[in-house]
N, C-alpha and C positions, 0 to 999 in steps of 0.2 A: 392432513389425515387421509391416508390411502382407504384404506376400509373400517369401515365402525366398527367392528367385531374386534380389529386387531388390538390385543393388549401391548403396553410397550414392553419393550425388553428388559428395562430396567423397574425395581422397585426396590424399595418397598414405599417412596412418595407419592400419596393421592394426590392424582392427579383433576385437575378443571378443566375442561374446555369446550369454550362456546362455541356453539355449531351454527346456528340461526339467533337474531336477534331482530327485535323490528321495535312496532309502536309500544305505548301504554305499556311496557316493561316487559313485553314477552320478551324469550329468552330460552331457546334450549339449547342444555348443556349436557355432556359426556361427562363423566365420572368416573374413575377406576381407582378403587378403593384398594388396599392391600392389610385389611387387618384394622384399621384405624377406625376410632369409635370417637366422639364427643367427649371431651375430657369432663370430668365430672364435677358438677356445680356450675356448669357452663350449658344455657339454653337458646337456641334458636328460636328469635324472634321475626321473623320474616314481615317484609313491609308490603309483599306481595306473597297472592298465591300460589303454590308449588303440587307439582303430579308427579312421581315419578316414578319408572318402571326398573324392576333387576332385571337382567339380559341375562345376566350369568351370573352367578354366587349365592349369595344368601346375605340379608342384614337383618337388626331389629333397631327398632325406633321406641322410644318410651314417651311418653307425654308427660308433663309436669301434675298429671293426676294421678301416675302410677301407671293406668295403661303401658303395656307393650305389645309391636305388632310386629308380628314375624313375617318376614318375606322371604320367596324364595325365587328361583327365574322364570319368570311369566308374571309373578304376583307387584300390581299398583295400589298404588295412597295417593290420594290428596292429602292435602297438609295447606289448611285454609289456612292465610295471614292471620295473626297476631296470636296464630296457639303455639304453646311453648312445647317443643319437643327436643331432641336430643335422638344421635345414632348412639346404641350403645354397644353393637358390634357390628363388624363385616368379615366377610372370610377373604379370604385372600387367594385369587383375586374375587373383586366386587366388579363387576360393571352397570353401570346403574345409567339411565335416561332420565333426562330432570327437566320441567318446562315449568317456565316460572311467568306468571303473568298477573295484570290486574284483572278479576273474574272468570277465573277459570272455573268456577262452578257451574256460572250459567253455557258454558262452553262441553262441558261432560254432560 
């Protein structure tokens, strides 16, 4: 990966990729979204905790209580392990920042 910012040329496949990895599950990763949402009746159950920033676009997240939280570029979430959420859109493109760890709470 030459520059972070760069989107690839090609899409419309969301892309993963890990950027840093280390101990106790940390993990940040690059994201670039093109439109792709959570398919519905399907929820993210994470076994670690997750932060993650838009860079550029926009998405929203619903939680299994109805909540939904709008972001747009500058705007983070935490998304503590074991709460059920769901993307349930991005625009396209999405570039999103994602650092996934055990205790990321006491870390923010």
């Amino acid at each position: 990966m030459k520059n972070f910012f760069d989107l690839p040329a090609t899409g419309p496949q969301e892309r993963f990729e890990d950027v840093l990895a280390g101990e106790r599950g940390f993990r940040l990763e690059r994201i670039v979204s093109y439109g792709q949402a959570t398919p519905l009746g399907i929820w993210y159950d994470q076994e670690t905790d997750e932060w993650v920033l838009i860079l550029t676009g926009a998405a929203r997240i619903a939680y299994e209580d109805g909540r939904e939280i709008h972001l747009a570029a500058g705007d983070h979430l935490f998304l503590p392990r074991r709460v059920k959420h769901r993307v349930t859109y991005t625009s396209s493109p999405c570039l999103w920042l994602a650092v996934h760890g055990d205790a990321l709470a006491t870390a923010t």
